[in-house]
C-alpha positions as CSV (number, residue, x, y, z in Angstrom):
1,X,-11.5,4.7,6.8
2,X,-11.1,6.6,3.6
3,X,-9.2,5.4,0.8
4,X,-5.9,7.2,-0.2
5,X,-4.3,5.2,-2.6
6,X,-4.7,5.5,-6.0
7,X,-5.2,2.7,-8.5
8,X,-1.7,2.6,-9.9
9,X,-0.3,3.2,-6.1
10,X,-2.6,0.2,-5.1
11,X,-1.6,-2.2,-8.2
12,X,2.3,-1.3,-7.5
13,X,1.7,-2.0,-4.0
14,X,0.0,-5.7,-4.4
15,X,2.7,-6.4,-7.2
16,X,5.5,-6.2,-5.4
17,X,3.8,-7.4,-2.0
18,X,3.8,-11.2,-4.4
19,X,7.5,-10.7,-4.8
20,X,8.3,-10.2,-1.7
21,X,6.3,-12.9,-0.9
22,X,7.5,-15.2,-3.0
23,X,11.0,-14.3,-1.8
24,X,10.3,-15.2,1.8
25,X,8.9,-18.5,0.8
26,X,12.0,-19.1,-0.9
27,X,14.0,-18.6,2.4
28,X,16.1,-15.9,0.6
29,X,18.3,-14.2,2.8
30,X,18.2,-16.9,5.5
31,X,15.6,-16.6,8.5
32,X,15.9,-12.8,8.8
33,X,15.1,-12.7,5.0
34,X,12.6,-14.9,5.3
35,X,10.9,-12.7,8.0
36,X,11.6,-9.3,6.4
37,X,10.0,-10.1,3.1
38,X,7.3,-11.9,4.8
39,X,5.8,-8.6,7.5
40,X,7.2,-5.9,4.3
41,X,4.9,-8.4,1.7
42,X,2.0,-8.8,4.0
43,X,1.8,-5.3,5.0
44,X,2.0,-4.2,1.1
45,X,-0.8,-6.4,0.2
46,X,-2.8,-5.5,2.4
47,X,-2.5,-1.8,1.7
48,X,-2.5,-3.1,-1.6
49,X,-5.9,-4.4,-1.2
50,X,-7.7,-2.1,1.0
51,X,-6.2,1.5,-0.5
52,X,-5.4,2.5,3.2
53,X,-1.9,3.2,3.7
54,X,-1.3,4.6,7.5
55,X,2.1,6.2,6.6
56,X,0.0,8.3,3.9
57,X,-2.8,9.4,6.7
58,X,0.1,10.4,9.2
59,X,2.0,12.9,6.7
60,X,-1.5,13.5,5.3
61,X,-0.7,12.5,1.5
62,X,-3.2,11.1,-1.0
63,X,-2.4,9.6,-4.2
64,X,-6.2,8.9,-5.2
65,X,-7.9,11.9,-6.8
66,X,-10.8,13.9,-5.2
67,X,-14.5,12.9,-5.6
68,X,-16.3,15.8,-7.9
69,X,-18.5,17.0,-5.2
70,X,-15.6,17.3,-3.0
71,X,-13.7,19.6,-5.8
72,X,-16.5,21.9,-5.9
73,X,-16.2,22.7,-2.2
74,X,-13.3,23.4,-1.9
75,X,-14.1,27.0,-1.9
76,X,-15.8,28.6,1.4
């Protein structure tokens, strides 16, 4: 899968993914918190950590900036 996250998308992401995380294992917002800041963290960090974001591939937006080569052929 091709990355399209940039670096300060990807740093953002795995930041608050810890907060959240930490939030669930402090049983804020009773069980439902607990399990909503759990899946919302996990799924951040790992985003986070991979660069792939599925939401960004399905409405086709990239954050991460273009490889030279692929600048160059743009043109036909």
């Amino acid at each position: 899968m091709t990355v399209n996250e940039s670096r300060s998308d990807r740093i953002i992401r795995v930041i608050v993914g810890i907060i959240l995380g930490i939030l669930a294992l402090e049983h804020t917002g009773g069980t439902a918190g607990i399990w909503i800041f759990g899946i919302l963290a996990l799924i951040l960090l790992v985003t986070g950590l991979t660069g792939v974001c599925g939401i960004y591939r399905l409405f086709g937006i990239r954050t991460c900036p273009l490889p030279p080569e692929s600048k160059s052929q743009k043109r036909p």
